[in-house]
C-alpha positions as CSV (number, residue, x, y, z in Angstrom):
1,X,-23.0,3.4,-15.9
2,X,-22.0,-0.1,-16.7
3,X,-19.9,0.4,-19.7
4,X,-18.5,3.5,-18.8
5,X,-17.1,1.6,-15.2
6,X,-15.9,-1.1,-17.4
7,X,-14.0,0.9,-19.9
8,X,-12.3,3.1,-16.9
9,X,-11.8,-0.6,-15.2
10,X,-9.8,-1.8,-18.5
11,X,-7.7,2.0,-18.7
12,X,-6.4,2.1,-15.3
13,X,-5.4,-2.0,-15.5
14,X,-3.7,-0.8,-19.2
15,X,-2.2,2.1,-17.3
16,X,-0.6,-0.1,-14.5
17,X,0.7,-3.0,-16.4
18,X,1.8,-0.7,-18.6
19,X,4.0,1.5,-15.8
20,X,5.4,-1.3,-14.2
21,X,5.5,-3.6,-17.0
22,X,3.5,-6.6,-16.1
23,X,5.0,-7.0,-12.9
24,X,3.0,-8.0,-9.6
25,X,3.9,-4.6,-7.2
26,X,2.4,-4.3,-1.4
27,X,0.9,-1.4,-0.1
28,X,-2.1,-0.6,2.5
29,X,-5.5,-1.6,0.6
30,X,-6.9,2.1,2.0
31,X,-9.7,0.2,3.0
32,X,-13.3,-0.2,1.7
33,X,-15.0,3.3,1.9
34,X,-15.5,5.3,-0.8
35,X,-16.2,9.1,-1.0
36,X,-19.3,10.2,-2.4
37,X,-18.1,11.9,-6.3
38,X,-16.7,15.2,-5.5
39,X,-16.2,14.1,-1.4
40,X,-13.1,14.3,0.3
41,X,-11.6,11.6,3.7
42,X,-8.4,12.4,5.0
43,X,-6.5,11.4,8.0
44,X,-3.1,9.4,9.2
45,X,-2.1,6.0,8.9
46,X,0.6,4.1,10.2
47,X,2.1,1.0,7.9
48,X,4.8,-1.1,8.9
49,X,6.6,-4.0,7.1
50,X,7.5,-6.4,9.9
51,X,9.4,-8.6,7.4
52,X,10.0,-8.9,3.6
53,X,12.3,-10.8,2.1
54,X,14.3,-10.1,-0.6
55,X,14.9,-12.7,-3.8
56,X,18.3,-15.2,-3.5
57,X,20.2,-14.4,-0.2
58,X,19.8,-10.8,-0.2
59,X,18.1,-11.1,3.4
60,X,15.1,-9.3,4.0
61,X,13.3,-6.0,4.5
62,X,11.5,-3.9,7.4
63,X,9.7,-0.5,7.4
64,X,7.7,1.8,9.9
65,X,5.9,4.8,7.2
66,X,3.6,7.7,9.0
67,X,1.3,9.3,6.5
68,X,-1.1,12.2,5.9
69,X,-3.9,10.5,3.7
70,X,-6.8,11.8,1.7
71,X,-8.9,10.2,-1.0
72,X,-11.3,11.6,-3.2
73,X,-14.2,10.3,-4.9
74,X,-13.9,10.6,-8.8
75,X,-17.1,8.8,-9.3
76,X,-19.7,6.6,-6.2
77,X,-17.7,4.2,-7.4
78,X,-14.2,5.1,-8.1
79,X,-11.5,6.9,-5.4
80,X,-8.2,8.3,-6.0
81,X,-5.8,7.9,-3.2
82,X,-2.9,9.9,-2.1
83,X,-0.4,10.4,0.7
84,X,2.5,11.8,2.0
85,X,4.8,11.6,5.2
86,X,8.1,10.0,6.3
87,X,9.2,6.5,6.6
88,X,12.1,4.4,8.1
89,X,13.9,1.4,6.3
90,X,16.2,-1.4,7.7
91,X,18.1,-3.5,5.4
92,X,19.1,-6.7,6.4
93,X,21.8,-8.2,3.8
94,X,22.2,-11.6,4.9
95,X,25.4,-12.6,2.9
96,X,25.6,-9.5,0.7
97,X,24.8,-6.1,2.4
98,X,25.4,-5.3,6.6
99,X,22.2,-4.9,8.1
100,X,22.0,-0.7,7.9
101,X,19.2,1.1,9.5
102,X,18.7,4.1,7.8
103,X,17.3,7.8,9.3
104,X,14.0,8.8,8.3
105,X,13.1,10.6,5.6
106,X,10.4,11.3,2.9
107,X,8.0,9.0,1.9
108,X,4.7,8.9,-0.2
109,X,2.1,6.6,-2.1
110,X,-0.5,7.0,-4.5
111,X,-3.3,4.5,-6.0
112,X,-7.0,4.1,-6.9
113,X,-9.9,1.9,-5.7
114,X,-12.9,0.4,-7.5
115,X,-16.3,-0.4,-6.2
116,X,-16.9,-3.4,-8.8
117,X,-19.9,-4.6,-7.0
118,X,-22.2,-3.5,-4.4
119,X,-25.0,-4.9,-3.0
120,X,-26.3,-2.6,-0.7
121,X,-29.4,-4.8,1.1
122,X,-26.8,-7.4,2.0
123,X,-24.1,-5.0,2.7
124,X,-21.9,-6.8,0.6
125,X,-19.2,-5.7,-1.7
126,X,-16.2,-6.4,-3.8
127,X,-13.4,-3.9,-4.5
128,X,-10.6,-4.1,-6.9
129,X,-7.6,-1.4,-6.6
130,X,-4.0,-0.6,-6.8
131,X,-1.8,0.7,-4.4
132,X,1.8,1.9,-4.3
133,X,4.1,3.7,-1.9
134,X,7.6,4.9,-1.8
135,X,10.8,5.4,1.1
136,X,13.1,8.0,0.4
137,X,15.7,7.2,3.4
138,X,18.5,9.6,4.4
139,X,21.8,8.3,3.2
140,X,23.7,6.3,6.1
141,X,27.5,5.9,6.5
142,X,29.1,2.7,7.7
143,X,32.8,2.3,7.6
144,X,34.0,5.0,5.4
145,X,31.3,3.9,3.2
146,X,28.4,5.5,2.3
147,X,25.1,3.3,1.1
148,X,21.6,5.2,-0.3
149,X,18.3,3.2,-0.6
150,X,15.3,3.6,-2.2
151,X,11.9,1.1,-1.2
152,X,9.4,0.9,-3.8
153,X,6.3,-0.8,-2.8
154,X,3.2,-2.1,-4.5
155,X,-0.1,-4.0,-4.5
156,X,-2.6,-5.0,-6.8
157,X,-5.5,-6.4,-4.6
158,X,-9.1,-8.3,-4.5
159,X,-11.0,-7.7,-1.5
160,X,-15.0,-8.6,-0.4
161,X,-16.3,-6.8,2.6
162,X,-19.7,-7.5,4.7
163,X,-20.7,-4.2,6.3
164,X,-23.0,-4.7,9.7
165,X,-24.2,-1.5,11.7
166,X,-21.4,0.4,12.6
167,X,-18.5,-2.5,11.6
168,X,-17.2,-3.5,8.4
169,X,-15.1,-6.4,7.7
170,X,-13.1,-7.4,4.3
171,X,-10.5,-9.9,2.9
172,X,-9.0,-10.9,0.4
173,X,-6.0,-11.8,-2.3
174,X,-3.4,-9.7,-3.6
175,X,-0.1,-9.5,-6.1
176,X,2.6,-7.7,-4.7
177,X,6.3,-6.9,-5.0
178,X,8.7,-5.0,-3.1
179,X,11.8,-3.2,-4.5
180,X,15.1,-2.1,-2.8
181,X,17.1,-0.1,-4.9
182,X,20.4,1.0,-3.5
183,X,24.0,2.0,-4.2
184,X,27.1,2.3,-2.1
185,X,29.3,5.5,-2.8
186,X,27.0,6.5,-5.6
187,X,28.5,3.3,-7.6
188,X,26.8,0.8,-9.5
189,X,22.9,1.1,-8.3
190,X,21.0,-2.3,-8.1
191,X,17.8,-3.3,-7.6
192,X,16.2,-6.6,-5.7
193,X,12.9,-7.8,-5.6
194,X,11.2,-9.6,-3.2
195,X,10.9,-13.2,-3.0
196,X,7.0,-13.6,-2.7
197,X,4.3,-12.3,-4.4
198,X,0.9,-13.5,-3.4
199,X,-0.8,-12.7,-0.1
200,X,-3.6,-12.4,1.5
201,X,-5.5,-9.4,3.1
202,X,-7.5,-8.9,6.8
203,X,-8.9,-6.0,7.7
204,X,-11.6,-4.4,10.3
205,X,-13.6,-1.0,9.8
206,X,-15.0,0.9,13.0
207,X,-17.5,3.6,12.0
208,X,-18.2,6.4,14.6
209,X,-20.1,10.1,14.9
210,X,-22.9,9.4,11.9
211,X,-20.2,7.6,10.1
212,X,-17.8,10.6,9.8
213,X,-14.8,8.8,11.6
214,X,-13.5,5.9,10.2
215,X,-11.2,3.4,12.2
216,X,-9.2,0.5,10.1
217,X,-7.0,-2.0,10.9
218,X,-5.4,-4.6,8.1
219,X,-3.3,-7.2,8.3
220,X,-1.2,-8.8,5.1
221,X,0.7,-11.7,5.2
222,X,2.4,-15.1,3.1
223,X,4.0,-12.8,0.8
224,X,5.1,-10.4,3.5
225,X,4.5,-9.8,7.4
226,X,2.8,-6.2,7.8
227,X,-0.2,-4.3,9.2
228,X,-1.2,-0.5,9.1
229,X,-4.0,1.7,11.3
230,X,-5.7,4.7,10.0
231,X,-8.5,7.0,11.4
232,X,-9.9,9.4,8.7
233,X,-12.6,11.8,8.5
234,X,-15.3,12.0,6.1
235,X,-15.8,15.7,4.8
């Protein structure tokens, strides 16, 4: 199994880079469990972006996203994950753009997980994924003028976990970037990236009912201020 995990391990890093050309995309971790092959967890999350800030004095981002979730387990050791909801974003400009709070609308995410080792006697693991979500915000009007926005959001992460009886914990490091793409009057659409891109990663897993209900609570900070909840079921 070895080589076969390495190879996939080298494909999906090849596919990444190669999507977002070499550049360090943050986004929920989704966590340390992973379906057995063929096994399905879904459930809801809640991520918000207390405060991002955006490169040279393009002031700084927030965002509240409410998901449906599911992954599913490809292999023991590999999980695709999906999800799909709404999300709010609120620009602030600082010396370019008025801060604009825009109405809710669609938002989703996508990403995979990688159980790259596990030692099951100490309860001790480490887990490499990718994670990316997107804000599709209604447009929103301020003075006769009319501004669209689009926030693209993505991680690459590291994270070691100790799992006790019914409690995991895990932390870790993580690349990120985080992408407002916007227009005003459907003229001249730009795109600004966020000023940071390392962080670091806290998070707590509760386990309940023979381990069917899963409870987790992350933290991310340095390169942004954020946190998301999530209770899933195991089917």
């Amino acid at each position: 199994m070895l080589p076969k995990r390495l190879v996939i391990i080298l494909l999906l890093s090849v596919a990444t880079s190669s999507m977002y050309q070499g550049e360090l995309y943050a986004a929920p971790s989704n966590g340390t469990r992973f379906p057995s092959k063929g096994s399905l967890e879904a459930g809801y999350e809640y991520n918000v972006i207390l405060r991002r800030s955006i490169e040279r004095s393009y002031g700084n981002l927030k965002s509240g996203n409410h998901f449906y979730t599911v992954s599913m387990g490809i292999y023991d050791w590999l999980s695709f994950d999906g999800k799909a909801g709404v999300g709010t974003v609120i620009q602030k400009g600082g010396g370019h753009l008025p801060k604009i709070d825009y109405n809710a609308g669609f938002a989703g995410g996508y990403g995979f997980r990688i159980k790259a080792f596990d030692d099951e006697k100490r309860g001790i693991r480490v887990i490499l994924g990718a994670q990316h979500i997107c804000v599709h915000p209604q447009v929103r009007s301020i003075d006769d003028d009319k501004y669209e926005s689009i926030l693209d959001d993505w991680q690459v992460s590291g994270l070691v976990s100790k799992s006790f009886k019914f409690l995991t914990t895990y932390a870790g490091i993580k690349g990120s970037d985080c992408e407002i793409i916007y227009n005003i009057n459907n003229h001249d659409k730009k795109r600004r990236y966020s000023r940071y891109h390392i962080g670091l990663i806290t998070g707590l897993e509760l386990y309940l009912f023979n381990d069917k209900i899963r409870a987790n609570i992350e933290a991310r900070f340095f390169d942004e201020t954020a946190f998301s909840t999530a209770v899933c079921y195991l089917f």
